[in-house]
FIDO-781662 format. One line per 3 residues: number of its first residue (from 1); for each residue x, y, z of N, C-alpha, C. Coordinates in steps of 0.2 Angstrom, whole numbers, plus 5000, padded with zeros to 4 digits. Atoms other than C-alpha are relative to their C-alpha. Example, Ala and Ser with C-alpha at 12.3 -4.5 7.8 and 13.67 -1.06 7.14 Angstrom:
BEGIN
1> 5004/4994/5000/5062/4978/5039/5004/5006/5000  4996/4994/4999/5068/4995/5036/4996/5005/5003 $
***
This chain:
BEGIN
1> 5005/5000/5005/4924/5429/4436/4999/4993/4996  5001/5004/5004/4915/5416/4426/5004/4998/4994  4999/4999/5003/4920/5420/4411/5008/5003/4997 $
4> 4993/4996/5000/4938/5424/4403/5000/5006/4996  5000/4992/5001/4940/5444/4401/5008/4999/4996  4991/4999/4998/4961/5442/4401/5003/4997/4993 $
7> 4998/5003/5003/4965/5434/4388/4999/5004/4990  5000/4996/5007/4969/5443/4369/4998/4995/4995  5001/5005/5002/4961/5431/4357/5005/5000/4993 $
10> 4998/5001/5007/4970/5427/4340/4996/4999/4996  5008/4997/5007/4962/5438/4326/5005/4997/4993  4999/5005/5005/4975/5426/4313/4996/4999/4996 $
13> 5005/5005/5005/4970/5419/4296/4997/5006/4995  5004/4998/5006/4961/5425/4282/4994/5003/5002  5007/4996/4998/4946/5433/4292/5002/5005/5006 $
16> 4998/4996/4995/4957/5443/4303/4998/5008/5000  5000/4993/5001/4951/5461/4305/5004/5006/5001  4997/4993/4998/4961/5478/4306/5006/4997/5003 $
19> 4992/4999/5001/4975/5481/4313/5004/4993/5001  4997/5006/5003/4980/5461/4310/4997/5002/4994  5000/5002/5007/4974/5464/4294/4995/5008/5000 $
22> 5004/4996/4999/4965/5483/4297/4995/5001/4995  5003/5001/5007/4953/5481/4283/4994/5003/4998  5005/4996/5002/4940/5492/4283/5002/5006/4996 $
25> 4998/4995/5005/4935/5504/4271/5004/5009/5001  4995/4997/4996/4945/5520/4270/4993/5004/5001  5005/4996/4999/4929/5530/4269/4998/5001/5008 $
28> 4999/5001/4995/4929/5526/4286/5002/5002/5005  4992/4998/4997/4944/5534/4292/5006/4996/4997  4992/5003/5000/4962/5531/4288/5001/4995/5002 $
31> 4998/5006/4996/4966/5513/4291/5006/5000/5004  4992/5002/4997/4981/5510/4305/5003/5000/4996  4995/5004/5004/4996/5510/4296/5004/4994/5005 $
34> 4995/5006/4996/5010/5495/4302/5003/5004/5006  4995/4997/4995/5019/5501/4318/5007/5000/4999  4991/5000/5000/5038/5504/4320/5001/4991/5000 $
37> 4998/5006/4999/5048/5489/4320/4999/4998/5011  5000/5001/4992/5047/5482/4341/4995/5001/5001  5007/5000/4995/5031/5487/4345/4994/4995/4997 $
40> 5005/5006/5003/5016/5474/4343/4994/5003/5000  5004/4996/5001/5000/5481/4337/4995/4999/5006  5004/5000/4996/4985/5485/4349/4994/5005/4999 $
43> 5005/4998/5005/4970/5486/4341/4995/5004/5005  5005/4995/4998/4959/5501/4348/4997/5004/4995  5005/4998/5007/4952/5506/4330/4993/5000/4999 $
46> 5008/5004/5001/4937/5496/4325/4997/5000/5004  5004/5002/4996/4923/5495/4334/4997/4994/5003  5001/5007/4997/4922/5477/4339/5006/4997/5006 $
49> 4996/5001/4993/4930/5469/4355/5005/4996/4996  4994/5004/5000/4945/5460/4358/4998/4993/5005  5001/5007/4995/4934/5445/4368/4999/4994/4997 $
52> 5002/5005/5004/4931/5429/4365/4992/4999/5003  5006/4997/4998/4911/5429/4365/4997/4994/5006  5000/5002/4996/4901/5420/4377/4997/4991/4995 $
55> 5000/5006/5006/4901/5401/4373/4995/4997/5000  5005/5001/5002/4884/5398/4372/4997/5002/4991  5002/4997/5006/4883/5406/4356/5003/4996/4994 $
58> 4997/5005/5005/4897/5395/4345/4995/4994/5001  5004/5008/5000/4887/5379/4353/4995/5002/4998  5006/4998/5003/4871/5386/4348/5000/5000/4991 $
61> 4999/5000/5009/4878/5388/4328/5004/4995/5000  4997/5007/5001/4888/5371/4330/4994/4995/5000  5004/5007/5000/4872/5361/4336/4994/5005/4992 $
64> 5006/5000/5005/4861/5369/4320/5005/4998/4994  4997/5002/5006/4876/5370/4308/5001/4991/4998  4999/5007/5001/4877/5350/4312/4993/4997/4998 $
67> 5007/5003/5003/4860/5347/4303/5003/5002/4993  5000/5003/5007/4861/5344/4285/4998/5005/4993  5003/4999/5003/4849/5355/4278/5000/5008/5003 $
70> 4998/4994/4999/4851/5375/4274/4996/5003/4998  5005/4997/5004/4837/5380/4264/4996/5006/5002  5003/4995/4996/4824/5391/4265/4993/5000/5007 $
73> 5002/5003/4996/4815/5394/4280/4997/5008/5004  5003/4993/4996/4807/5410/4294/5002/4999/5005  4999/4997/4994/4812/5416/4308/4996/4996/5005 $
76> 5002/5004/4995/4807/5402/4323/4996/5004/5007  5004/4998/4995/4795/5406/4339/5006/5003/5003  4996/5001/4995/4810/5402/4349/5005/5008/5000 $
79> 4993/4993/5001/4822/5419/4341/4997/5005/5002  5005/4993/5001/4807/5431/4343/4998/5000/5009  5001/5005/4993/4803/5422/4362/5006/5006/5005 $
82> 4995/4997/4997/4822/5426/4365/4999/5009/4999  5002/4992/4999/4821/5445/4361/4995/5003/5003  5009/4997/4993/4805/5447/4372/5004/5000/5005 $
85> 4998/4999/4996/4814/5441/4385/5006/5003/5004  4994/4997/4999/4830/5448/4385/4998/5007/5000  5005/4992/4997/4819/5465/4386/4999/5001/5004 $
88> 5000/5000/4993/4811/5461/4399/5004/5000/5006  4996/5003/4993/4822/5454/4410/5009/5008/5000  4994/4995/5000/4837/5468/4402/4998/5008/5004 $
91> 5002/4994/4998/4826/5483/4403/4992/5002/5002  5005/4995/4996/4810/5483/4412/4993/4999/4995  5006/4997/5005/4800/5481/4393/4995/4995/5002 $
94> 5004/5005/4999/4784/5474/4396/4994/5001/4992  5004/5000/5006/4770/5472/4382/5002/4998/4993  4995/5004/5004/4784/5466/4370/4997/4995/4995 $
97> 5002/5007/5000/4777/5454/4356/5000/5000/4992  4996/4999/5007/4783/5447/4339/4997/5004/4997  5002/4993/5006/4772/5459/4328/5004/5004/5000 $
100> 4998/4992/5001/4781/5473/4334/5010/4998/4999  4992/5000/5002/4799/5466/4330/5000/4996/4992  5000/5000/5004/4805/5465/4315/5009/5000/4996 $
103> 4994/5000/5000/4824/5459/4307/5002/5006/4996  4995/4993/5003/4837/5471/4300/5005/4996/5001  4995/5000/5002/4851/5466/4290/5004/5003/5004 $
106> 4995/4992/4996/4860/5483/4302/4995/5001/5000  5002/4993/4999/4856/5494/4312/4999/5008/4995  5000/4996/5003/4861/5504/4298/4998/4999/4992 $
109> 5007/5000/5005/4849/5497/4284/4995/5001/5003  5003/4995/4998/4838/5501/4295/4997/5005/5000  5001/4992/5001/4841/5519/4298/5002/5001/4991 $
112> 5001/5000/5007/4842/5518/4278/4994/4997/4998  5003/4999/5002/4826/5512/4276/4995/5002/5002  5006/4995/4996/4816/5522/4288/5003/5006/4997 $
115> 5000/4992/5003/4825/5538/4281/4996/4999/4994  5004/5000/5006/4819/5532/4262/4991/5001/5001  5007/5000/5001/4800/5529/4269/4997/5006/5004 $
118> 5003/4994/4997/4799/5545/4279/5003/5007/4998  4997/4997/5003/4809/5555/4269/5004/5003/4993  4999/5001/5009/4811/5563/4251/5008/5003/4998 $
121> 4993/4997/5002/4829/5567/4243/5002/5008/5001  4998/4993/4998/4837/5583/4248/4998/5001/5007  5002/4996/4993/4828/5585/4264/5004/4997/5008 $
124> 4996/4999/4994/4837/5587/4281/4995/4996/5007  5001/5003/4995/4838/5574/4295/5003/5003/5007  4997/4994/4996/4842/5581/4312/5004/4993/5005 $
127> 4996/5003/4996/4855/5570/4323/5006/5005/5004  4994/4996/4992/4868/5576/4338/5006/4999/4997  4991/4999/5000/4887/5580/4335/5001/5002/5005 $
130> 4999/5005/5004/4897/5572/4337/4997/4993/4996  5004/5005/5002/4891/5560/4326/5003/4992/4998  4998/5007/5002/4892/5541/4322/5003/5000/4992 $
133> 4999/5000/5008/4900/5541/4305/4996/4995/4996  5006/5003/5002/4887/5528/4300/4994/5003/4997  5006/4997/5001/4873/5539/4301/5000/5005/4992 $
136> 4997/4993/5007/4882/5553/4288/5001/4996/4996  4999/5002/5005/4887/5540/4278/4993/5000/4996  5004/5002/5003/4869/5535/4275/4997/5004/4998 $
139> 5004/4992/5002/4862/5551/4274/5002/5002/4991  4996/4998/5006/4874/5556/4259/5000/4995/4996  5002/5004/5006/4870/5539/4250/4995/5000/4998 $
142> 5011/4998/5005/4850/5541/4250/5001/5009/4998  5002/4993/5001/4854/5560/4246/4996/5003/5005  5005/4998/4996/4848/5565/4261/5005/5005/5003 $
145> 4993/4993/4997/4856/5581/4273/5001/5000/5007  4999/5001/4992/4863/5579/4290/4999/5008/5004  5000/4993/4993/4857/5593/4301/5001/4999/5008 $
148> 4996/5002/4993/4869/5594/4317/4998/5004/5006  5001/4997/4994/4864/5599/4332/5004/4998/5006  4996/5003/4996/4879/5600/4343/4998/4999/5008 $
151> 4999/5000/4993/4882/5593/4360/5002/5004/5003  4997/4994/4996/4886/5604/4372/5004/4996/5008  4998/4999/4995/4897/5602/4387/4998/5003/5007 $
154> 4999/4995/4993/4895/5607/4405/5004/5000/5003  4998/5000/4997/4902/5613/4418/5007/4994/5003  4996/5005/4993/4907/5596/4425/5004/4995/4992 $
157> 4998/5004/5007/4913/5590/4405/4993/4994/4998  5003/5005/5003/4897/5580/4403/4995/5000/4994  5004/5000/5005/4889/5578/4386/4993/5003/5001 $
160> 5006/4999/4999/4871/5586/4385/4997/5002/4992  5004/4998/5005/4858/5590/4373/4998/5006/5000  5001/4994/4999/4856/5607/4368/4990/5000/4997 $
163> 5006/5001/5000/4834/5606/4366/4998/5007/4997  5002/4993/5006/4832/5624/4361/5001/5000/4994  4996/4999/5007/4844/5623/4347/4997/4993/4994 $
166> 5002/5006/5004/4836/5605/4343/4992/5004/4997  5008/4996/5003/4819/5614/4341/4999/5006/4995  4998/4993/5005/4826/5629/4333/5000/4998/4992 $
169> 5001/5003/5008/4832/5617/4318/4994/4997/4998  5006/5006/5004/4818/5604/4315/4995/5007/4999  5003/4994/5003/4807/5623/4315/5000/5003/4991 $
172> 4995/4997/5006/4818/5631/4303/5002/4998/4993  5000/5003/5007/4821/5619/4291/4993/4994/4998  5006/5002/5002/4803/5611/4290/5004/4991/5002 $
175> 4998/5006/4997/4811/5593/4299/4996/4996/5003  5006/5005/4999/4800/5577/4300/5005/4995/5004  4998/5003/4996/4813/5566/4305/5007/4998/5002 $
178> 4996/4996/4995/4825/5564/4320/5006/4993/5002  4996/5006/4997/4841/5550/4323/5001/5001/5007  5000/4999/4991/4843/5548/4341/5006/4993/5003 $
181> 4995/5005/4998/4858/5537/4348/5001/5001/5008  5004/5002/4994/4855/5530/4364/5000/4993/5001  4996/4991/4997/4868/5528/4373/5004/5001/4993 $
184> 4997/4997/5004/4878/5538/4362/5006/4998/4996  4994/5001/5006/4891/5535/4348/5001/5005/4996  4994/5001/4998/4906/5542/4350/4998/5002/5008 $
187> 4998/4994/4994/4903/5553/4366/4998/4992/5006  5002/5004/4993/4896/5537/4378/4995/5003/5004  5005/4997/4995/4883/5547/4387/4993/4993/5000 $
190> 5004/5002/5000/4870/5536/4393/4993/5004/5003  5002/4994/4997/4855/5546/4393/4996/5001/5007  5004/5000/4997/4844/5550/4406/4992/5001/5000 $
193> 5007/5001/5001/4825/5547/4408/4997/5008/5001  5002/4992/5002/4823/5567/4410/5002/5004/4995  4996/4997/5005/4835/5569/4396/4994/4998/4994 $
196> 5004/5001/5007/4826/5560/4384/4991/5000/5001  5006/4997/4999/4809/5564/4392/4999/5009/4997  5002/4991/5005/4813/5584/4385/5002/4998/4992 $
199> 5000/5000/5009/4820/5577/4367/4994/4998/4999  5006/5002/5003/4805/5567/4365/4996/5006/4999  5003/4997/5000/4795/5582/4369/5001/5004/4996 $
202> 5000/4996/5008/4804/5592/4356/4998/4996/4993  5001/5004/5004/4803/5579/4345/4989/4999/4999  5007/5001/5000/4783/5577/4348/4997/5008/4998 $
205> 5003/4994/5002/4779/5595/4347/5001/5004/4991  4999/4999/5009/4787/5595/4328/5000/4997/4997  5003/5005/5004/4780/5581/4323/5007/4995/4996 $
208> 4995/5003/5001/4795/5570/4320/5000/4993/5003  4999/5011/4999/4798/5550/4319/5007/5001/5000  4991/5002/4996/4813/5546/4328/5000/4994/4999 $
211> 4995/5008/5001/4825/5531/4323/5003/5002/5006  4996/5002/4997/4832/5526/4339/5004/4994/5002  4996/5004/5000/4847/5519/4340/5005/4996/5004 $
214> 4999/5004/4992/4850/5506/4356/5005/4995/4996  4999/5006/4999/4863/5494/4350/5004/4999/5004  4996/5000/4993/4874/5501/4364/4997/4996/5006 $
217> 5004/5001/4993/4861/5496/4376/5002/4997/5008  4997/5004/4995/4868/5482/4385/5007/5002/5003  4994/5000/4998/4886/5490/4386/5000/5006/5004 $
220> 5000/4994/4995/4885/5501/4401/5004/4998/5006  4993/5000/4993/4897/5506/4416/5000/5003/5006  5000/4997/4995/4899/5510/4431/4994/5001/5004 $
223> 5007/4998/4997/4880/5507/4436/4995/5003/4998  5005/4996/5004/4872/5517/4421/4995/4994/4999  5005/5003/5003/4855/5512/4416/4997/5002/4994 $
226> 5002/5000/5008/4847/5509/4399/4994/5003/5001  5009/4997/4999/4829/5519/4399/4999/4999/4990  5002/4999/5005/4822/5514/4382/4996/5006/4998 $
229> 5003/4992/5001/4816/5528/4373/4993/4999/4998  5009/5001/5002/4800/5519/4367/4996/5002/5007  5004/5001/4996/4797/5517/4386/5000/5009/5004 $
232> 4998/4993/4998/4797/5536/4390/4992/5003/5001  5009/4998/5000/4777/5540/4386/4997/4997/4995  5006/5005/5005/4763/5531/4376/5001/5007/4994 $
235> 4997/4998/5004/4769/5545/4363/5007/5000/4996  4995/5004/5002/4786/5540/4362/4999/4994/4998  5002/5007/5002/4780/5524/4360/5000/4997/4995 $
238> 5005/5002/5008/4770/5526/4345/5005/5003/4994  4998/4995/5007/4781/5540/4336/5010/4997/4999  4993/5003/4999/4799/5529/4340/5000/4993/4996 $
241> 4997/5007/5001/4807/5516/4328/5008/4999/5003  4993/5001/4994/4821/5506/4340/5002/4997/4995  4994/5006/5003/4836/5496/4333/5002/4998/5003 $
244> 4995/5003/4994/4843/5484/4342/5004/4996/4998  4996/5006/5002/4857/5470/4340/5005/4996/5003  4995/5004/4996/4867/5456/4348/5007/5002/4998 $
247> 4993/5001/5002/4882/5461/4337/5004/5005/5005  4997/4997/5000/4890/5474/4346/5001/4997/5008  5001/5006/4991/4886/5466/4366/5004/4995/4999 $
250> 4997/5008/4999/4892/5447/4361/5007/5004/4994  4994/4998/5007/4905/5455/4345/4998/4993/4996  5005/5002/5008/4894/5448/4330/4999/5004/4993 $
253> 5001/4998/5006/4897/5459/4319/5002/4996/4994  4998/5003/5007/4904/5448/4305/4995/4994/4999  5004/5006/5002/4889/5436/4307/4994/5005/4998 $
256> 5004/4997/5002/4877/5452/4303/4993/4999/5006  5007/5001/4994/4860/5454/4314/4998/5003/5004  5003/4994/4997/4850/5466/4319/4991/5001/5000 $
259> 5008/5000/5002/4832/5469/4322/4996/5007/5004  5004/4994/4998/4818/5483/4324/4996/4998/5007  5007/5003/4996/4805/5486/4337/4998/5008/5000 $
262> 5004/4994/5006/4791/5497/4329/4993/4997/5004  5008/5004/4997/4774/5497/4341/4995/5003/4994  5006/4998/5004/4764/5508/4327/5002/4997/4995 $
265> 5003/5004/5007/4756/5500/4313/5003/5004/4995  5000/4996/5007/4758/5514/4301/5007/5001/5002  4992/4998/5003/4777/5517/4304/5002/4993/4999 $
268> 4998/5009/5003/4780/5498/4303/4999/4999/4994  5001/4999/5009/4770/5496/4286/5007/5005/4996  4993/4996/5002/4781/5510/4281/5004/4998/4998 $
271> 4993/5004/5001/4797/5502/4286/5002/4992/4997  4997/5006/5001/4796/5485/4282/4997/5001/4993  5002/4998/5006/4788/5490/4265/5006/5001/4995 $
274> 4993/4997/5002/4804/5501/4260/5004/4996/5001  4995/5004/4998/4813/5486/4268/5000/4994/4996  5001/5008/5005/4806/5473/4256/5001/5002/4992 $
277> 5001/4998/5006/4810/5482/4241/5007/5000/4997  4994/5003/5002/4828/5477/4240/4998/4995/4999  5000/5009/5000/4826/5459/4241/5004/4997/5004 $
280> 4992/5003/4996/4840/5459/4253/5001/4997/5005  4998/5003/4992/4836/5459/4272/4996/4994/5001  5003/5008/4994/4834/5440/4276/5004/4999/5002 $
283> 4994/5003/4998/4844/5434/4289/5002/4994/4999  4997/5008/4998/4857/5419/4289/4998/4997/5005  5003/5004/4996/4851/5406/4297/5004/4999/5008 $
286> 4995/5002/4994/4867/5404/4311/4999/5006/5004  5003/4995/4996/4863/5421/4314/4994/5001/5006  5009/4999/4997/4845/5418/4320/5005/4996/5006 $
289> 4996/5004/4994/4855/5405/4332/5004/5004/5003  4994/4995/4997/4869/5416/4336/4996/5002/5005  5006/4995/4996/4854/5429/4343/4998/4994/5007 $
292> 5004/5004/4997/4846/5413/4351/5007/4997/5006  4997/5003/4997/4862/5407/4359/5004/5006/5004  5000/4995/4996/4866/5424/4365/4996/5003/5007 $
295> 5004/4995/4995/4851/5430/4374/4999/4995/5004  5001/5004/4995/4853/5415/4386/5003/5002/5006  4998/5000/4996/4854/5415/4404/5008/5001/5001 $
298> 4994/4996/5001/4873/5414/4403/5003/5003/4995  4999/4993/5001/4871/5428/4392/5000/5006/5005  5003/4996/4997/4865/5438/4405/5007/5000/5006 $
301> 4993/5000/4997/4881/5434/4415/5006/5002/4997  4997/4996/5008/4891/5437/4400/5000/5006/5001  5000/4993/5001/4887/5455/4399/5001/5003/5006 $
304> 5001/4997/4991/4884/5459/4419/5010/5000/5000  4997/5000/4999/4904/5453/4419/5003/5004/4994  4997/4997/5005/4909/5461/4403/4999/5007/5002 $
307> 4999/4993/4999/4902/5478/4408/5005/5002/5007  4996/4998/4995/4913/5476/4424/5007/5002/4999  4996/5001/5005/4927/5472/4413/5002/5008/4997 $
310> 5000/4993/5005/4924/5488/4402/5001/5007/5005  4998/4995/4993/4922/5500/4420/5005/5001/5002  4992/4999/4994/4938/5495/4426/5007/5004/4995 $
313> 4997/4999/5007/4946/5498/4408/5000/5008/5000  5001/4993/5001/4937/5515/4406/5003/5005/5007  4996/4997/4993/4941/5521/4424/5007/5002/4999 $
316> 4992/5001/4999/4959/5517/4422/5002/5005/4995  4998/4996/5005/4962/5525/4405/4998/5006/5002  5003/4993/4999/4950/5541/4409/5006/5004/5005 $
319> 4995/4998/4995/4962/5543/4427/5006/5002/4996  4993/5001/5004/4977/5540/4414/5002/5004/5000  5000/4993/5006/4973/5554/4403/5003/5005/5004 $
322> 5002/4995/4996/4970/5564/4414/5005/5005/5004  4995/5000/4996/4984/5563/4424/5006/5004/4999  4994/5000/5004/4997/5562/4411/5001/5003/4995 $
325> 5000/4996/5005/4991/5571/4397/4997/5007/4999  5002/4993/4998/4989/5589/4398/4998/5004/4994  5002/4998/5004/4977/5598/4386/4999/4996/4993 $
328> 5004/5003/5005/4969/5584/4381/4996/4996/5003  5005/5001/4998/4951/5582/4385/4997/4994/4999  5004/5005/5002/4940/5568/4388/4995/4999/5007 $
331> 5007/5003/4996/4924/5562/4396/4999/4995/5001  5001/5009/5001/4920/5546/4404/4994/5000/4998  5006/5004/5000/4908/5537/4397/4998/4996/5003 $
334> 5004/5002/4994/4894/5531/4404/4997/4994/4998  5002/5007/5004/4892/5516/4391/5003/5001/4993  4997/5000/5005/4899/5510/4377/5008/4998/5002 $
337> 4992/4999/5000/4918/5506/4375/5004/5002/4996  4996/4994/5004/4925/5519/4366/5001/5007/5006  5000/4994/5000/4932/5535/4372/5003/5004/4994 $
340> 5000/4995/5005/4932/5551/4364/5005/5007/5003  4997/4993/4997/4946/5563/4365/5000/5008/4995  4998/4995/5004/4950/5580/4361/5005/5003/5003 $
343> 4992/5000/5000/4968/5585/4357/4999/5007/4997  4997/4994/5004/4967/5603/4349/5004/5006/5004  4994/4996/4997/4974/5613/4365/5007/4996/5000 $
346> 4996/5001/4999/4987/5601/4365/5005/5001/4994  4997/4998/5004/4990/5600/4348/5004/5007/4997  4996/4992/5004/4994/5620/4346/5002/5000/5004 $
349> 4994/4997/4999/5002/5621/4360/5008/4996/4999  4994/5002/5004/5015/5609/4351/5000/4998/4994  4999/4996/5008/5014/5616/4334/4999/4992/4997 $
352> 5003/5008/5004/5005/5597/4330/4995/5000/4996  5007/5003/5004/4992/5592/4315/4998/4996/5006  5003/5007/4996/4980/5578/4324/5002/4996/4995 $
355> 4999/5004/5003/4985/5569/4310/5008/4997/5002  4992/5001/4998/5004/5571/4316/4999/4994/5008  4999/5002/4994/4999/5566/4333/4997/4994/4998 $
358> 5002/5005/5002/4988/5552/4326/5004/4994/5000  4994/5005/5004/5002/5543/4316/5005/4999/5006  4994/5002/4995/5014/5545/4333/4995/4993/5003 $
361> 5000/5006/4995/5003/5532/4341/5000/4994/4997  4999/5004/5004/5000/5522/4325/5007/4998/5000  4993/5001/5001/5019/5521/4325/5002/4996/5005 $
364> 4999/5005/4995/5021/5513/4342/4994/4993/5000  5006/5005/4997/5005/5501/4340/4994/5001/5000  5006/4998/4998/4992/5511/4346/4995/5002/4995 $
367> 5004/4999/5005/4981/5508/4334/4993/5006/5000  5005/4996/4999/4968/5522/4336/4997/5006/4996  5006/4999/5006/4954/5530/4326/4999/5008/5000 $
370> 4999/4992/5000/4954/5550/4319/4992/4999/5003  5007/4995/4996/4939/5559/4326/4997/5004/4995  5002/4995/5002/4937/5570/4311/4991/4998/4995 $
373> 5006/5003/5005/4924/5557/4302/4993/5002/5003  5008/5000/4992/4911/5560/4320/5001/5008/5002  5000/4993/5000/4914/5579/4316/5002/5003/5005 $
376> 4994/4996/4996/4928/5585/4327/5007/4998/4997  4996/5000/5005/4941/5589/4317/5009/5000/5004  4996/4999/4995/4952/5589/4333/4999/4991/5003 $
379> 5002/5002/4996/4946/5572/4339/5004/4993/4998  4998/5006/5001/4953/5555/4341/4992/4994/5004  5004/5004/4997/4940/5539/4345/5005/4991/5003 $
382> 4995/5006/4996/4949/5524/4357/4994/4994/5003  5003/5007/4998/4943/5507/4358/5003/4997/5010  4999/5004/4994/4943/5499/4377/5000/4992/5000 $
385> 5001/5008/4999/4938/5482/4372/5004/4994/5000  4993/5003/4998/4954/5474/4378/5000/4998/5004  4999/5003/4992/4961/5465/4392/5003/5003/5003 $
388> 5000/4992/4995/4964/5478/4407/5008/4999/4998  4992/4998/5001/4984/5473/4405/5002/5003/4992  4999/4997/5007/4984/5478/4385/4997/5008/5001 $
391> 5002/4990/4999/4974/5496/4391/5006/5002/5003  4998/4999/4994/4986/5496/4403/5008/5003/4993  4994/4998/5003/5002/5496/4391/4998/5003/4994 $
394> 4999/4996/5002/4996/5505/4379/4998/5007/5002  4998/4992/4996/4993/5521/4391/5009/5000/5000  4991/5000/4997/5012/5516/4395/5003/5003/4993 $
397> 5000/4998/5007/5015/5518/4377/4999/5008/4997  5001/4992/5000/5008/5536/4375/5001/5001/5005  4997/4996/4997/5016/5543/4389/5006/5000/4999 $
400> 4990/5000/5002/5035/5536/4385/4999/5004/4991  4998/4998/5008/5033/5540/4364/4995/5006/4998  5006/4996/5003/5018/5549/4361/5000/5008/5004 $
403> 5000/4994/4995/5014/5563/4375/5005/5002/5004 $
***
């Protein structure tokens, strides 16, 4: 490979995240406690990687931070250029063009301020469980109500959408507008172009603006493909606001940066209306560069080598599981680098909280994230974004102490 996968960078220093310095809010989940003595942490928590990004992006924020002057100034031809083309060329968009994009502080101001412009206090937004803990947060801060419409499983363990039950709620409870996570966060389902050709179709018959939620896009495995949801029908098109962002692909999240892509007028005005009435969403200027220094050609090699990276990771652990731990369920995902497990046969048949079983692997290290915030109150969520030898010893780690 190009690029170095293999190597654990050093999260040292005063900007260290999580489990060197696990720091997020607890509203979030229980943050890692410290490990036993002996064992050395291994961050599978937070949802950002453990790579060093692609080095186009540091040189791209070196050569602007080397000018002099920081003031104010607008988003350049060349940022909005790059986002065209990295659609294109990533998935297929064609007709792409700065009007229809538009920055975001987050993905999840964002879906906070599309919920405020198409949606009044009390009333019920419809999203899939498991859910993003994101999304519930936002809901419960604008006073808004999360109505779940679970996943269901099949036959072969893989994630689906139950379409009846989705149209059952948006009827029932008079529902205008619909979250849609795409590919999925927690479960990794990356959908399919038939899949989300029937939720659109629910979505369209009851009249619902769908925020869809693409910042996974890029992180696909084993040969998944992205099918944007705009690109599904010149109705999807018009009735979908997208979110997309370099943070989670390059791990940006601490530089912030995010942006829409909204083809109708009347949902645009809307959203960037509700979005200027903060004062808040301007982007940092390094950021604009970050974006810019990301969606370069050896970005594009960058991620092609990182989702192989993350294939062999997921592969390995999913087999692992599988293997070695009995009654306790998991699916591979099909994008994303997280797995989602579920532990509740295992935990009763040895008289365990998830919180007991939780804490045995925080104790050896395995820093790993409760399930109960993504509404499985049985669920644990596992970062991959490691280097294949640290997946590797922290399965060794849960079979000697844990399972």
């Amino acid at each position: 490979m190009k690029y170095d996968f293999t190597t654990m960078p050093d999260r040292g220093g005063k900007d260290a995240l999580a489990v060197d310095a696990i720091g997020a809010s607890v509203s979030w989940g229980t943050a890692p406690t410290a490990p036993k003595a002996g064992f050395s942490k291994i961050p599978m928590w937070v949802a950002d990687m453990n790579f060093a990004t692609v080095p186009t992006i540091p040189q791209k924020i070196i050569q602007r931070a080397e000018h002099p002057l920081y003031g104010y100034y607008i988003p350049t031809d060349e940022y909005y250029d790059s986002i065209i083309r990295w659609h294109e060329q990533r998935n297929g968009v064609k007709g792409l063009c700065k009007a229809h994009i538009g920055y975001e502080n987050g993905v999840l101001g964002c879906v906070s301020s599309a919920i405020q412009a198409f949606t009044a206090p009390g009333e019920r937004v419809l999203l899939h469980s498991p859910t993003y803990i994101g999304f519930t947060h936002v809901l419960e801060d604008t006073g808004r109500v999360a109505e779940l419409s679970p996943l269901k499983k099949d036959t072969n363990g893989i994630w689906r959408m139950d379409y009846e039950d989705m149209d059952r709620r948006l009827r029932t409870n008079h529902i205008h507008l619909a979250i849609l996570c795409s590919p999925h966060n927690p479960c990794g389902r990356v959908w399919t172009r038939d899949e989300l050709e029937q939720a659109m179709e629910v979505f369209r018959k009851n009249d619902c603006v769908v925020i869809s939620d693409e910042i996974w896009s890029d992180i696909l495995l084993n040969g998944h493909k992205h099918i944007p949801t705009q690109s599904i029908s010149d109705d999807a098109k018009e009735r979908t606001i997208a979110v997309y962002a370099p943070s989670k692909t390059f791990n940006l999240a601490g530089l912030i940066g995010s942006y829409h892509i909204v083809y109708d007028s009347y949902l645009r005005d809307r959203l960037q209306r509700q979005s200027a009435m903060s004062h808040y969403n301007a982007m940092n200027v390094l950021s604009m560069h970050a974006l810019i220094g990301a969606y370069q050609p050896e970005g594009h090699i960058w991620v092609d080598e990182l989702c192989q990276v993350l294939s062999d990771n997921v592969n390995y652990a999913v087999d692992f599981i599988r293997d070695n731990f009995d009654g306790i369920e998991v699916s591979k995902p099909e994008g994303t680098y997280m797995l989602f497990l579920h532990c509740e046969e295992y935990c009763k048949a040895h008289g365990m909280t998830i919180d007991d079983l939780i804490k045995k692997g925080w104790d050896v290290g395995v820093a790993w994230q409760q399930g109960a915030p993504f509404h499985d109150p049985w669920g644990i969520r596992m970062n991959l974004a490691l280097p294949h030898t640290i997946v590797k010893e922290a399965m060794k780690r849960l079979k000697q102490y844990v399972f």
